[in-house]
ROPA-67700 format. One record per residue (C-alpha): x, y, z; residue in three letters. Coordinates in steps of 0.5 Angstrom, whole numbers, padded with zeros to 4 digits, always signed. Each point is the difference from the previous one (the first is absolute). Last residue first. Example, Ala and Ser with C-alpha at 12.3 -4.5 7.8 and 13.67 -1.06 7.14 Angstrom:
REM residues 2
+0027-0002+0014SER
-0002-0007+0002ALA
REM end
This chain:
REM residues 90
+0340-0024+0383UNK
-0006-0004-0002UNK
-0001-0001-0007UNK
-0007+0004-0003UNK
-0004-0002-0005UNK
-0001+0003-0006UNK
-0007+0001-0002UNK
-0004-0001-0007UNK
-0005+0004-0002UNK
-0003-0006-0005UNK
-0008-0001+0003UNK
+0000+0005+0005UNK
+0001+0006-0006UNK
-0005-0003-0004UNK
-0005+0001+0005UNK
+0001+0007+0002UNK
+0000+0001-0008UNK
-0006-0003-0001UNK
-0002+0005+0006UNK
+0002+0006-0003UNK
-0003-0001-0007UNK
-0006-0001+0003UNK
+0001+0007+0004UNK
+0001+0002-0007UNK
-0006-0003-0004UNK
-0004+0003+0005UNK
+0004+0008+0000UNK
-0002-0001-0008UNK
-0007-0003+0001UNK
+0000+0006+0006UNK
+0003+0005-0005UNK
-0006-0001-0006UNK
-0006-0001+0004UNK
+0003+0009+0003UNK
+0002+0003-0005UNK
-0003+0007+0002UNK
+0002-0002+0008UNK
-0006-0004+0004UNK
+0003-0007-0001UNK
+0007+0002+0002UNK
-0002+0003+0007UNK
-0005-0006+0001UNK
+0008-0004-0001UNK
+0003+0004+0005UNK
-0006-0001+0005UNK
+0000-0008-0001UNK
+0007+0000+0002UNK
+0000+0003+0006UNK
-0004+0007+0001UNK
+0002+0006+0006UNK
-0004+0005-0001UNK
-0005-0002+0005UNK
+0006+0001+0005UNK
-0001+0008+0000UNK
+0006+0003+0003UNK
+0000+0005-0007UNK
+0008-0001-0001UNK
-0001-0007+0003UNK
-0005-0002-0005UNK
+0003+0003-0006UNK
+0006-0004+0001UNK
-0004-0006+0002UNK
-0004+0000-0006UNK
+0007+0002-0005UNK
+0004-0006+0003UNK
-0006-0004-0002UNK
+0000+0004-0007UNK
+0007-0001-0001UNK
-0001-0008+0003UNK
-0004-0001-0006UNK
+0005+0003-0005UNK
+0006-0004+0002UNK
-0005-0007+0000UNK
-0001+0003-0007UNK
+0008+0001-0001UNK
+0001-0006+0003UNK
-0004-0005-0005UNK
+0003+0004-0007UNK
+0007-0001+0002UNK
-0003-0008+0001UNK
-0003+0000-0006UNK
+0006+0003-0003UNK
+0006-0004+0003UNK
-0004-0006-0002UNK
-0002+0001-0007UNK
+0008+0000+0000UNK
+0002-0006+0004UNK
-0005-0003-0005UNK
+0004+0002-0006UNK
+0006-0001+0003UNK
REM end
């Protein structure tokens, strides 16, 4: 129980960072459709550039890190133990 419930966190933790990412990417492209400027576009490296120049900046990216490390933990377990029924033919 004890392990199940580390996990549910760390992954809750992991997609909220990878949400926050993508927000921002989204936010790029928005800003860089509105304005017809493709230079505002930016992928991940943008977003996370973005993070590290606000007031807080070191502090948000060691977290949003240890986030998106969490996604990935959690991808993997999930491959691990997903267990997929197989389907009867009809």
């Amino acid at each position: 129980a004890t392990e199940e419930k580390t996990a549910t966190l760390l992954s809750g933790f992991g997609i909220g960072a990878r949400a926050v990412a993508f927000l921002i990417i989204g936010g790029f492209l928005s800003y860089s459709a509105i304005t017809a400027n493709p230079q505002q576009a930016r992928g991940l490296e943008g977003a996370i550039t973005q993070i590290a120049q606000s007031a807080p900046g070191q502090v948000l990216v060691i977290v949003t890190g240890f986030g998106l490390l969490s996604y990935g933990i959690y991808c993997f377990v999930n491959a691990l133990f997903r267990y997929i029924e197989p389907r009867q033919a009809d």
